[in-house]
N, C-alpha and C positions, 0 to 999 in steps of 0.2 A: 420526607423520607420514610417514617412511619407509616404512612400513606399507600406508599408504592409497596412497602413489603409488606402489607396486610392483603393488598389486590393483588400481588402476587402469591402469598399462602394462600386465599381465597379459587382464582385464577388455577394452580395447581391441586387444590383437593376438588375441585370439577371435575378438572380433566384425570385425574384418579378415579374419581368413580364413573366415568363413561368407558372405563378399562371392562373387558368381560374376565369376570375372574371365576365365572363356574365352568363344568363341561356342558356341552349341549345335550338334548334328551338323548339323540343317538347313540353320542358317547356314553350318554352313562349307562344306557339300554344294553352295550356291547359290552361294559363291564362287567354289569349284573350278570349277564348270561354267562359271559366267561367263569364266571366264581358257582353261578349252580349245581350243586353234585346232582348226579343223575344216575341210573343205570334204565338204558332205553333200548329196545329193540327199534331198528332203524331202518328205514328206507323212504324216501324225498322227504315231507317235510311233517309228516304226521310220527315221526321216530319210532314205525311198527312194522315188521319185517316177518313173513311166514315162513322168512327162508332162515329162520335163529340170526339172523344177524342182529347183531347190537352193540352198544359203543357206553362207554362211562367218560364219567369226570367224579371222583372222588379224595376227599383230602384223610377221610376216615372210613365211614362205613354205611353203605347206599342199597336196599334192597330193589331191583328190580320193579320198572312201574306198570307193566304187567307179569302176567303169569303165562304159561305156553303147555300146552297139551301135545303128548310125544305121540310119536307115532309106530315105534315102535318097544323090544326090550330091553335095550342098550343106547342111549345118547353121548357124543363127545364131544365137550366142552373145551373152546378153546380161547385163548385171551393172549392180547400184548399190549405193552403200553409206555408210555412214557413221562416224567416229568415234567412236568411245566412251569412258567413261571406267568401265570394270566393277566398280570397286569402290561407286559408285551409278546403275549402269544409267542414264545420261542421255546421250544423244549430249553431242557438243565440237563447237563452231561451230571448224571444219580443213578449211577446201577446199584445202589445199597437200598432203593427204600423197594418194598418189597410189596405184593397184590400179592392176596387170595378170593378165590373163589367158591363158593359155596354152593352148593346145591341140595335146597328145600323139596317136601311134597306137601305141597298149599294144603290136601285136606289135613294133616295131625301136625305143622310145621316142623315135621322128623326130616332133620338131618341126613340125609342123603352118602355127601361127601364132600371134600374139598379138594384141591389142589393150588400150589404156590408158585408165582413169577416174578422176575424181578424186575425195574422198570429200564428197559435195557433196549425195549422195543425186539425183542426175541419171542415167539410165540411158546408158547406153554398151553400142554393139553391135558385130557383126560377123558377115560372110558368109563360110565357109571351103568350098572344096571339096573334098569326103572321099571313100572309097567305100565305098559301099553293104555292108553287112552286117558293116565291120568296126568292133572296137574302138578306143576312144578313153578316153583322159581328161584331167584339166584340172590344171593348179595355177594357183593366186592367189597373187600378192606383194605384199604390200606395198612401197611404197620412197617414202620413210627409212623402215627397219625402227623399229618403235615398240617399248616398256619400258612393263613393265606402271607403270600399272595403265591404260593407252590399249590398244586395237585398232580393226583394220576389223570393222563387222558389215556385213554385206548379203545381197544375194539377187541371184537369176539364172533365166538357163532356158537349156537346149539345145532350139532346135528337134528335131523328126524325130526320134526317142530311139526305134528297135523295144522296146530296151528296158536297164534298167539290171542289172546283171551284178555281183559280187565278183571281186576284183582275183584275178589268177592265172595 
């Protein structure tokens, strides 16, 4: 009798462990990416776009991973976004947590402007006057900073963009 219920505790911790108990590379590759904040100017799969478009995921506060040179004396900025919950990619019904946008000029990191949206998936803009030919770039905040597993997702555009630049 002792016997039997040893070869069968034995018998049952095998087949326990031929169970798969991690995720696969993929999965976990699709979660990581889910959770990286970003602020990236966008278009196919290089996330750089001459035309100001560009898209975030932030839980706090993510500077822009390039810089963009205007092309003209006024640029407007515009953004929307919404809450998420990354561990199953579905927005969260959260119009209180709230995005701003900032706009930098790379050479003196002066302050520009900002403007404030909420995450409501409503576009919010603004008109800044710049000058002509120089750099710029952006960071996005969140505020209240969110814990995973929430972020902002969204998108945006810079008007007048001559063109988008690596930071330097």
């Amino acid at each position: 009798n002792l016997l039997k219920k040893t070869i069968c505790i034995l018998m049952a911790v095998a087949l326990f462990a031929t169970i798969p108990l991690g995720v696969t590379a993929d999965e976990a590759g699709n979660m990581e990416d889910a959770s990286d904040e970003y602020v990236s100017f966008t278009t196919d799969n290089r996330r750089i776009a001459s035309d100001g478009t560009f898209e975030f995921n932030v839980r706090a506060e993510r500077r822009s991973e390039n810089d963009f040179i205007v092309s003209g004396n006024s640029i407007t900025i515009s953004a929307k976004c919404r809450k998420y919950n990354v561990n199953t990619g579905h927005p969260v019904e959260d119009d209180t947590k709230q995005f701003t946008v900032t706009l930098y000029k790379s050479s003196s990191n002066e302050e520009i402007g900002s403007f404030d949206g909420f995450a409501d998936d409503e576009t919010y803009k603004k008109t800044f006057t710049v000058e002509k030919g120089q750099q710029y770039y952006i960071i996005v905040t969140c505020s209240p900073t969110l814990t995973m597993p929430y972020s902002l997702k969204g998108t945006g555009k810079v008007s007048k963009i001559d063109k988008v630049v690596s930071r330097g």
